[in-house]
PyMOL Python script that loads the backbone (N, CA, C, O; Angstrom):
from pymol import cmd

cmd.read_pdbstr("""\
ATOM      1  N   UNK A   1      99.983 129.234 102.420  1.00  0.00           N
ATOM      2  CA  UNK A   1      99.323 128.030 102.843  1.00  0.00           C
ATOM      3  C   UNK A   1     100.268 127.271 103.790  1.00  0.00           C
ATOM      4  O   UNK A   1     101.328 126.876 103.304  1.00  0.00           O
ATOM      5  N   UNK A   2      99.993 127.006 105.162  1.00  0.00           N
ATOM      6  CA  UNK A   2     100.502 125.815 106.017  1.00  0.00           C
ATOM      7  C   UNK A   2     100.598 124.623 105.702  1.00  0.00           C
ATOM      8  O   UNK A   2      99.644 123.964 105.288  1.00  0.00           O
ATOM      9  N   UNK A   3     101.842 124.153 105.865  1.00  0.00           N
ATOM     10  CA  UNK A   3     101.725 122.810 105.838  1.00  0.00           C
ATOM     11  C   UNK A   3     101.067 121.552 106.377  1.00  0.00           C
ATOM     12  O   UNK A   3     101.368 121.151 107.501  1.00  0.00           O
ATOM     13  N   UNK A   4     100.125 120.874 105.577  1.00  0.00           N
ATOM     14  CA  UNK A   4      99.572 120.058 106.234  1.00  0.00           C
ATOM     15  C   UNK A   4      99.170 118.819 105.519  1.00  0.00           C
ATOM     16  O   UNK A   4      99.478 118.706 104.333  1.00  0.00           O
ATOM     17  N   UNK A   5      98.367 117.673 106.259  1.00  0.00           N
ATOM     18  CA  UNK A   5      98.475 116.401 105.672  1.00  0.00           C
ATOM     19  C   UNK A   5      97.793 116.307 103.990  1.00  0.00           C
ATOM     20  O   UNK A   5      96.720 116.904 104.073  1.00  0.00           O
ATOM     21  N   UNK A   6      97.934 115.929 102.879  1.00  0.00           N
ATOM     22  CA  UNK A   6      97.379 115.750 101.533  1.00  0.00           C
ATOM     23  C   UNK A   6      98.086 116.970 101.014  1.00  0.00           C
ATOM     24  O   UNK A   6      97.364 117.388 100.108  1.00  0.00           O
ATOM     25  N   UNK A   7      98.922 117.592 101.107  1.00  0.00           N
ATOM     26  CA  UNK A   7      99.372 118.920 100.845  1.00  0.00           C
ATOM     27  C   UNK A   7     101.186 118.320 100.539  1.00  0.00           C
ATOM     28  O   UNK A   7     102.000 117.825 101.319  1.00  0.00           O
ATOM     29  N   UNK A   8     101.283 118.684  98.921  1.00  0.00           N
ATOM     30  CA  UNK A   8     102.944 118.094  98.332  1.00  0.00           C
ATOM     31  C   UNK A   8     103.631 119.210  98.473  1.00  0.00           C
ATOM     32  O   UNK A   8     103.332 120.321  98.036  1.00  0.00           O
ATOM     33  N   UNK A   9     104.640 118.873  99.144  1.00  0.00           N
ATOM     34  CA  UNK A   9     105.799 119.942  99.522  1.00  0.00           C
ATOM     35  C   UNK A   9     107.044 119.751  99.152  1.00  0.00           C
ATOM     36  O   UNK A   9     107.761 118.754  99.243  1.00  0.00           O
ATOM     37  N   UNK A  10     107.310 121.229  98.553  1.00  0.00           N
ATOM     38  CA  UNK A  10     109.012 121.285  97.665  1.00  0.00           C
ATOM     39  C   UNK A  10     109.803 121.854  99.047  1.00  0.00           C
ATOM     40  O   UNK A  10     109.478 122.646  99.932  1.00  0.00           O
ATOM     41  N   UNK A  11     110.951 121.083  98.793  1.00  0.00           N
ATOM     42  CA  UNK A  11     111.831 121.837 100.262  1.00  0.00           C
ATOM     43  C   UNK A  11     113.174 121.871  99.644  1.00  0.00           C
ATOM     44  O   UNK A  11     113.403 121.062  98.744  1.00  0.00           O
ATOM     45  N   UNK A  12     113.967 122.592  99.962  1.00  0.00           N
ATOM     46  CA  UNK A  12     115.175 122.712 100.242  1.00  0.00           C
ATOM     47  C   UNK A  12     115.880 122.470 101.144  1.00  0.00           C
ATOM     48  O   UNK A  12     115.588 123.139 102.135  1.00  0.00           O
ATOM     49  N   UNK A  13     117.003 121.561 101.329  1.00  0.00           N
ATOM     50  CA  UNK A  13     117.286 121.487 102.234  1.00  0.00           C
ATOM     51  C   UNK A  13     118.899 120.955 102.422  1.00  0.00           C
ATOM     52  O   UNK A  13     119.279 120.297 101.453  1.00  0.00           O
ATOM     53  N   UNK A  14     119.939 121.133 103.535  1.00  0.00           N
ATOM     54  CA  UNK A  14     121.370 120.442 103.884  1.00  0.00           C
ATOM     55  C   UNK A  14     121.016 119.326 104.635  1.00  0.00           C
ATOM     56  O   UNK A  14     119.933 119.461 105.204  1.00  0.00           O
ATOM     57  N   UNK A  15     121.704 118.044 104.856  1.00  0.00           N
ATOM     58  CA  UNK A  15     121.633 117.366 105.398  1.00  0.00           C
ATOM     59  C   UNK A  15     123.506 116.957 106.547  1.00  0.00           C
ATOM     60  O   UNK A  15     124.226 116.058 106.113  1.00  0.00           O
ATOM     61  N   UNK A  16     123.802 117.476 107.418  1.00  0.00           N
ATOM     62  CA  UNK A  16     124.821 117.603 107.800  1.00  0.00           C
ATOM     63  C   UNK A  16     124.865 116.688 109.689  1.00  0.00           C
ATOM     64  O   UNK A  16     124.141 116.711 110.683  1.00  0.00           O
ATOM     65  N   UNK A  17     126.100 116.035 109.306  1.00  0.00           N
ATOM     66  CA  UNK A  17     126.447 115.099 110.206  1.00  0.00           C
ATOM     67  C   UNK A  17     126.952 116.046 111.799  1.00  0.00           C
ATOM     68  O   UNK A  17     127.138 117.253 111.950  1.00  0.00           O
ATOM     69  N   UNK A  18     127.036 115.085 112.636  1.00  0.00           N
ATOM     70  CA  UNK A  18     126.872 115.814 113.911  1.00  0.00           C
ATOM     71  C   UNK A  18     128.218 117.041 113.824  1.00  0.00           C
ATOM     72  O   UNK A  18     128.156 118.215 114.189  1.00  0.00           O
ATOM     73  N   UNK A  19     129.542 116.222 113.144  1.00  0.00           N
ATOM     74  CA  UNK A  19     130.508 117.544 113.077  1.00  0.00           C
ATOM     75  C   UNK A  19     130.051 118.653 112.384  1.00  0.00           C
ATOM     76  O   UNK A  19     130.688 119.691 112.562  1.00  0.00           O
ATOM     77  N   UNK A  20     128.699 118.695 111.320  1.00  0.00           N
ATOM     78  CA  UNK A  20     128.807 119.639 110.712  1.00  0.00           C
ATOM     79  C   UNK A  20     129.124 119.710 109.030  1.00  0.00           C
ATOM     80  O   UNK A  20     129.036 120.645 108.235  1.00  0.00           O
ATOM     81  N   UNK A  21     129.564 118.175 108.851  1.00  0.00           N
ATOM     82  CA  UNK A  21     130.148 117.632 107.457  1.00  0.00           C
ATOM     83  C   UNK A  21     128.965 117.313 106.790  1.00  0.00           C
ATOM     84  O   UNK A  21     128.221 116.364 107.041  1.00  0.00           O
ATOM     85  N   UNK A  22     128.828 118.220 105.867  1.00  0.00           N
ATOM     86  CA  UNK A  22     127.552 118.076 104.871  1.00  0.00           C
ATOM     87  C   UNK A  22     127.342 116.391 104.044  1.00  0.00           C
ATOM     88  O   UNK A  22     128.119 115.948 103.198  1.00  0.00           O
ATOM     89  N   UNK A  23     126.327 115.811 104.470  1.00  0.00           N
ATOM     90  CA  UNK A  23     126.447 114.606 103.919  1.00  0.00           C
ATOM     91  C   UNK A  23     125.348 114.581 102.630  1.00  0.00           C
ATOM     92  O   UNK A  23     125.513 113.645 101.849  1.00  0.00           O
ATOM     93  N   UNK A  24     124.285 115.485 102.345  1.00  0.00           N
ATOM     94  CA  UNK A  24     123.368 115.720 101.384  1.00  0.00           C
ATOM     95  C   UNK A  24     122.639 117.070 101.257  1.00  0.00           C
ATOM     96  O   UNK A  24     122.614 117.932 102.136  1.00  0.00           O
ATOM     97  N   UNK A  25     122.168 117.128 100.292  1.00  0.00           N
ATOM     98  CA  UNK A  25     121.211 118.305  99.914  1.00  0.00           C
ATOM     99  C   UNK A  25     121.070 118.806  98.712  1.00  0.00           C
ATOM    100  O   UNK A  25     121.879 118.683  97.792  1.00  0.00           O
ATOM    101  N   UNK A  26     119.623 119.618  98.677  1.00  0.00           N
ATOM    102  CA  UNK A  26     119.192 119.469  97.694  1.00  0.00           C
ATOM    103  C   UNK A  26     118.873 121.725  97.949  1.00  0.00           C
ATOM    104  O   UNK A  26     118.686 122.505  98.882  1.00  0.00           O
ATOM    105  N   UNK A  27     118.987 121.773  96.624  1.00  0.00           N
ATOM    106  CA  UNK A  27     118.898 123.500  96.810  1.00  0.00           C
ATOM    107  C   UNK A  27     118.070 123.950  95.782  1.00  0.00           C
ATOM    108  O   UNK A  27     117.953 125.167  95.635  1.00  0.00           O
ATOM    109  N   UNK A  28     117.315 122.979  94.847  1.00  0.00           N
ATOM    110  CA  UNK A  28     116.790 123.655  93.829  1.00  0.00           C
ATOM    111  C   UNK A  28     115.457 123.407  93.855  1.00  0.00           C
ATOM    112  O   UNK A  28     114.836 123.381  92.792  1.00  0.00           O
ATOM    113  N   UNK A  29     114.728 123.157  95.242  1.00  0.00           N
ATOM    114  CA  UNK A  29     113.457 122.546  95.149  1.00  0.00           C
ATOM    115  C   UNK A  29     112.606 121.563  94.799  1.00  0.00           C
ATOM    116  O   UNK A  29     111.405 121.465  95.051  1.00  0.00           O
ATOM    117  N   UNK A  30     113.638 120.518  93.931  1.00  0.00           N
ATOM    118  CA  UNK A  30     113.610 119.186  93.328  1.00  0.00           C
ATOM    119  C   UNK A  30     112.819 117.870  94.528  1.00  0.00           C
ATOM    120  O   UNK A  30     112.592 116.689  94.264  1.00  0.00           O
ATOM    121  N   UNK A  31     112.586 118.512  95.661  1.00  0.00           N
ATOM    122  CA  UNK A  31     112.443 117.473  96.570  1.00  0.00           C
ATOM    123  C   UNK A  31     111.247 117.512  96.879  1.00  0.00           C
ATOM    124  O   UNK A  31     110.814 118.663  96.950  1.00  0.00           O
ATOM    125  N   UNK A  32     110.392 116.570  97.135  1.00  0.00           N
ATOM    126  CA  UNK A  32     109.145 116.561  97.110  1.00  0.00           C
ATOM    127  C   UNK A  32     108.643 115.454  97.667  1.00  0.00           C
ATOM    128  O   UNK A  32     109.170 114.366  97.436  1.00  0.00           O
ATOM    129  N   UNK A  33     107.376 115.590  98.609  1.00  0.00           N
ATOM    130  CA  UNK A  33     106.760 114.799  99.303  1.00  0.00           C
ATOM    131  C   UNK A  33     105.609 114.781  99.381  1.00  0.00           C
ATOM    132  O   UNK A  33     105.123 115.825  98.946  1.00  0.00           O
ATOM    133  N   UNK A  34     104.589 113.780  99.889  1.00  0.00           N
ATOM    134  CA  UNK A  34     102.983 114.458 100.364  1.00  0.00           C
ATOM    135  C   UNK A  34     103.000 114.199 102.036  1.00  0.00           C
ATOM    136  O   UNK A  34     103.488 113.238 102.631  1.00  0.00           O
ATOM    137  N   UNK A  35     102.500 115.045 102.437  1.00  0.00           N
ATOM    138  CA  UNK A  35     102.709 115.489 104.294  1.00  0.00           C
ATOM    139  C   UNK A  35     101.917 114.856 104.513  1.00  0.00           C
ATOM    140  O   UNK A  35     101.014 114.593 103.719  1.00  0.00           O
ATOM    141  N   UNK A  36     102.032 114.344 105.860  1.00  0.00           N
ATOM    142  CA  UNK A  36     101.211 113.087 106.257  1.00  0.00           C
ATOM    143  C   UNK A  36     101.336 111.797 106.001  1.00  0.00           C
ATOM    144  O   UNK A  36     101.214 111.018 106.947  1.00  0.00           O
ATOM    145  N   UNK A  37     101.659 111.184 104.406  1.00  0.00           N
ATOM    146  CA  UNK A  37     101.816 109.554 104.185  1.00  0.00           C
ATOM    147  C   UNK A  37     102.954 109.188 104.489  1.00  0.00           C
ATOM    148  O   UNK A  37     103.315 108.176 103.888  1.00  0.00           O
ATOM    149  N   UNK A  38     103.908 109.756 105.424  1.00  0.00           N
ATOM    150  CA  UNK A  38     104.996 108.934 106.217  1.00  0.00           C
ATOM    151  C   UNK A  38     105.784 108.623 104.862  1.00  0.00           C
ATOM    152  O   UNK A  38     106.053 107.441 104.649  1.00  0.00           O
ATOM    153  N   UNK A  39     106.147 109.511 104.003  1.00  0.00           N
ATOM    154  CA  UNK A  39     107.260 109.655 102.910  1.00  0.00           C
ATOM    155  C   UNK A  39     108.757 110.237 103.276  1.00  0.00           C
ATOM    156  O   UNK A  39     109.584 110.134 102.369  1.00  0.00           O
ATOM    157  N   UNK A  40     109.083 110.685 104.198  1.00  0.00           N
ATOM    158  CA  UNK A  40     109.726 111.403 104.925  1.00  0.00           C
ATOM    159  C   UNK A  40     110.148 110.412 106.469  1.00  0.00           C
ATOM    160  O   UNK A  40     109.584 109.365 106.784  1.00  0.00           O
ATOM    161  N   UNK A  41     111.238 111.073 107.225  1.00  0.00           N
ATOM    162  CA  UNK A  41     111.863 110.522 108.517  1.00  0.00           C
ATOM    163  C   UNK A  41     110.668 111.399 109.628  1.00  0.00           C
ATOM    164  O   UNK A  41     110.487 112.575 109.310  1.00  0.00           O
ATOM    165  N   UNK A  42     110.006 110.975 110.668  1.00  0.00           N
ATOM    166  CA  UNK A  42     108.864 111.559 110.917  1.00  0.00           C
ATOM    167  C   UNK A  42     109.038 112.416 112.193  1.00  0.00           C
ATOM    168  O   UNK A  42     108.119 112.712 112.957  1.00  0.00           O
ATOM    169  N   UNK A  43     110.522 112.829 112.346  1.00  0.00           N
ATOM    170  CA  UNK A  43     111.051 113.620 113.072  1.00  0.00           C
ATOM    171  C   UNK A  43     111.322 115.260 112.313  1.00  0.00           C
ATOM    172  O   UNK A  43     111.370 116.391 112.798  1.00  0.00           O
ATOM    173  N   UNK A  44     111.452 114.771 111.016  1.00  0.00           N
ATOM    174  CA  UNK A  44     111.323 115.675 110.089  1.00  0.00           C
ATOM    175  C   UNK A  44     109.976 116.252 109.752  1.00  0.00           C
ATOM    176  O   UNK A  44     109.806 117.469 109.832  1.00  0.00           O
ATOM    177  N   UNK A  45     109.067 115.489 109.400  1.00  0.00           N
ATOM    178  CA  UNK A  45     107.981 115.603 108.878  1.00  0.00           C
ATOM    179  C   UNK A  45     107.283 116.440 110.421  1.00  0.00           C
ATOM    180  O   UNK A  45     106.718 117.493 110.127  1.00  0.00           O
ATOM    181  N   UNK A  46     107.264 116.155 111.716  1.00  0.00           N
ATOM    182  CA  UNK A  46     106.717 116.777 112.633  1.00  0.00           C
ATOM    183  C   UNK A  46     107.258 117.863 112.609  1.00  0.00           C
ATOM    184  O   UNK A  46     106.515 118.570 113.289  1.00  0.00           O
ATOM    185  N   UNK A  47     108.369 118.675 112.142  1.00  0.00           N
ATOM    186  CA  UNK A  47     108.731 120.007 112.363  1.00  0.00           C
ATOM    187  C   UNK A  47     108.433 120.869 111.226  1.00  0.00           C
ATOM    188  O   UNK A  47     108.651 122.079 111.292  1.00  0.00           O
ATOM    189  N   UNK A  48     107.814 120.164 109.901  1.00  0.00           N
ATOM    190  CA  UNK A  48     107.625 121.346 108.727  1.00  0.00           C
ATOM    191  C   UNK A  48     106.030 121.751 109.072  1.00  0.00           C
ATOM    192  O   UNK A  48     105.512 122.816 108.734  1.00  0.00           O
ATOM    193  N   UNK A  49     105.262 120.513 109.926  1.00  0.00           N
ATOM    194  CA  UNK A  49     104.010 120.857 110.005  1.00  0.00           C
ATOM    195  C   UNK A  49     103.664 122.130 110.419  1.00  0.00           C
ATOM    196  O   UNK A  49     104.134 122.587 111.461  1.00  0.00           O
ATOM    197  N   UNK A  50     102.762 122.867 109.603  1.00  0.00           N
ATOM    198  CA  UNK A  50     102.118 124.359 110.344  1.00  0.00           C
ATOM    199  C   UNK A  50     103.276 125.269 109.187  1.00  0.00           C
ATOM    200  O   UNK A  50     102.803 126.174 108.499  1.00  0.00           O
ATOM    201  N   UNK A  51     104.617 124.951 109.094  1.00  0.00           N
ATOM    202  CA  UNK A  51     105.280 125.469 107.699  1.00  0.00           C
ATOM    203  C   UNK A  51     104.823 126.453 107.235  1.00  0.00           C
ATOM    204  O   UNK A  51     103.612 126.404 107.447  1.00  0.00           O
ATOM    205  N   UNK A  52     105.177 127.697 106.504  1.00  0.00           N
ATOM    206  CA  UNK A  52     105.057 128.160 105.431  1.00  0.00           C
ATOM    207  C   UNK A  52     105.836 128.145 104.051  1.00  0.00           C
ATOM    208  O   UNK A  52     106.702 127.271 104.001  1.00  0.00           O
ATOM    209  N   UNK A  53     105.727 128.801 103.112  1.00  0.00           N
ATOM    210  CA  UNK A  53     106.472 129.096 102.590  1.00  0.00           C
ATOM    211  C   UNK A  53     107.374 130.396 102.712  1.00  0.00           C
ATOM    212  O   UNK A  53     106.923 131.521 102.930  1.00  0.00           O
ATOM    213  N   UNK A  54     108.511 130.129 102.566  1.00  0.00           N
ATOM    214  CA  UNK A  54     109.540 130.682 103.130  1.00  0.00           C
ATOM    215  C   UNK A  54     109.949 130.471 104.265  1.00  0.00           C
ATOM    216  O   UNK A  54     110.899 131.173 104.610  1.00  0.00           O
ATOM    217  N   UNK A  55     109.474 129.567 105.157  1.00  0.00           N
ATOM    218  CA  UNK A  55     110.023 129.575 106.336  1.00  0.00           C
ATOM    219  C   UNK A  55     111.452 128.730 106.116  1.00  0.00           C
ATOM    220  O   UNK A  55     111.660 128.021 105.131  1.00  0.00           O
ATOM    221  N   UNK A  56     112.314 128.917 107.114  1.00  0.00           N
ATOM    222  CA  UNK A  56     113.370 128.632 107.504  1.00  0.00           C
ATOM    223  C   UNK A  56     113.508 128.022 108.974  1.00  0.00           C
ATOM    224  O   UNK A  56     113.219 128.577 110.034  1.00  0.00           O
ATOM    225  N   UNK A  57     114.000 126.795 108.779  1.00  0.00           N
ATOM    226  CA  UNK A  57     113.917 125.519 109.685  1.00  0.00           C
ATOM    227  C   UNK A  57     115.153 124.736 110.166  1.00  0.00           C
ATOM    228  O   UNK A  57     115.738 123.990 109.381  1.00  0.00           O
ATOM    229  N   UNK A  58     115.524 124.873 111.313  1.00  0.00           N
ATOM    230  CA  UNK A  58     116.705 124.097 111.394  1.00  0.00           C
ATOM    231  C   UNK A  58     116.208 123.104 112.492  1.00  0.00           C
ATOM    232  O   UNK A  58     115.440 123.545 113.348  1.00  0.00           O
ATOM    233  N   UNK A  59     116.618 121.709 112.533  1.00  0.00           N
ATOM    234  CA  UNK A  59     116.077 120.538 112.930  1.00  0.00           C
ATOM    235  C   UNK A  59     117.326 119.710 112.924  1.00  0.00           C
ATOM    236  O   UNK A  59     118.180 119.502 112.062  1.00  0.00           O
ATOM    237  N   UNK A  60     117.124 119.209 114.445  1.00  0.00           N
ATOM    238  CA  UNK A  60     118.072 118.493 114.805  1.00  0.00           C
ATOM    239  C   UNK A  60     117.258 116.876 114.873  1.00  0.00           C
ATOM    240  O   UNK A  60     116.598 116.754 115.905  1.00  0.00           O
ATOM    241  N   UNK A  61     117.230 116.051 114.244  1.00  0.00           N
ATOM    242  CA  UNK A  61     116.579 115.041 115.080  1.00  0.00           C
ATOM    243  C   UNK A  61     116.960 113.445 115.408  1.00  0.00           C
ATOM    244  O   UNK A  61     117.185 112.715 114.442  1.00  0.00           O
ATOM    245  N   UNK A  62     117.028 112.939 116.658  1.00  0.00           N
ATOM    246  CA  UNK A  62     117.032 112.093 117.364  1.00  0.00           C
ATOM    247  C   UNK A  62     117.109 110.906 116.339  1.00  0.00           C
ATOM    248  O   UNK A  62     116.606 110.896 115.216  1.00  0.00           O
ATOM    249  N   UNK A  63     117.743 110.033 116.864  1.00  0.00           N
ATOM    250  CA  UNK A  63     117.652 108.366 116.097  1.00  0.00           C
ATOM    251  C   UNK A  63     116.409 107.766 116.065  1.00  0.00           C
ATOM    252  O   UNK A  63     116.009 106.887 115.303  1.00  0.00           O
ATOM    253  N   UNK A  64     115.969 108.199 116.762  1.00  0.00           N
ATOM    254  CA  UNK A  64     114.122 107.421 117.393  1.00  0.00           C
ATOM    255  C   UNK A  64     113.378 108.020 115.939  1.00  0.00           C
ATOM    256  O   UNK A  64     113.108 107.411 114.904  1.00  0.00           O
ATOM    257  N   UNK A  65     113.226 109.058 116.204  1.00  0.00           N
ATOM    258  CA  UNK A  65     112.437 109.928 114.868  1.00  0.00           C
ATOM    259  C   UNK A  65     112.805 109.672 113.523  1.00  0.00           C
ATOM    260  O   UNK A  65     112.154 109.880 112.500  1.00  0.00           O
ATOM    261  N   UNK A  66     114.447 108.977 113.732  1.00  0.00           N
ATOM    262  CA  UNK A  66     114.768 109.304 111.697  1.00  0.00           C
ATOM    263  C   UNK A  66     114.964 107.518 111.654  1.00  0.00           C
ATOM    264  O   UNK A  66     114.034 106.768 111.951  1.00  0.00           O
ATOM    265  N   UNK A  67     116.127 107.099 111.296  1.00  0.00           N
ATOM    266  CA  UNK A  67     116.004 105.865 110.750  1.00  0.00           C
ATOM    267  C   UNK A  67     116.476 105.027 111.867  1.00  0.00           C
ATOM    268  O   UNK A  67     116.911 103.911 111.580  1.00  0.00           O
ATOM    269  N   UNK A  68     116.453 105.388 113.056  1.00  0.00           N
ATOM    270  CA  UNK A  68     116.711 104.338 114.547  1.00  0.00           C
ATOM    271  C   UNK A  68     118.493 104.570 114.892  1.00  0.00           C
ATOM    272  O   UNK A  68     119.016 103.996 115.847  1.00  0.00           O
TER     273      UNK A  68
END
""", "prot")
cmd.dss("prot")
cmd.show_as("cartoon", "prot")
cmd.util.cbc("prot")
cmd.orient("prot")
């Protein structure tokens, strides 16, 4: 199933600063959202859309898209 809006999604994921210095993450699937209600940074949320499971995603995103 694709990811899409009304649809709760478990992710995994690193969260790592521009050097590369891991600042968060989560690896056990514990993370969870509903796609679409703007629960998420929406620079993020535009790149899982269409998603599968199993896919693998690396995302860089802009100040505009995450928290300014």
């Amino acid at each position: 199933m694709k990811i899409s809006d009304k649809h709760v999604v478990n992710i995994n994921y690193t969260l790592t600063d521009n050097d590369g210095q891991v600042i968060d993450k989560s690896e056990d699937g514990s993370f969870a959202y509903l796609h679409g209600a703007q629960n998420i940074i929406p620079g993020l949320e535009k790149a899982l859309e269409g998603k599968e499971v199993g896919d693998k995603v690396t995302v860089k995103i802009p100040p505009a898209e995450a928290y300014g």
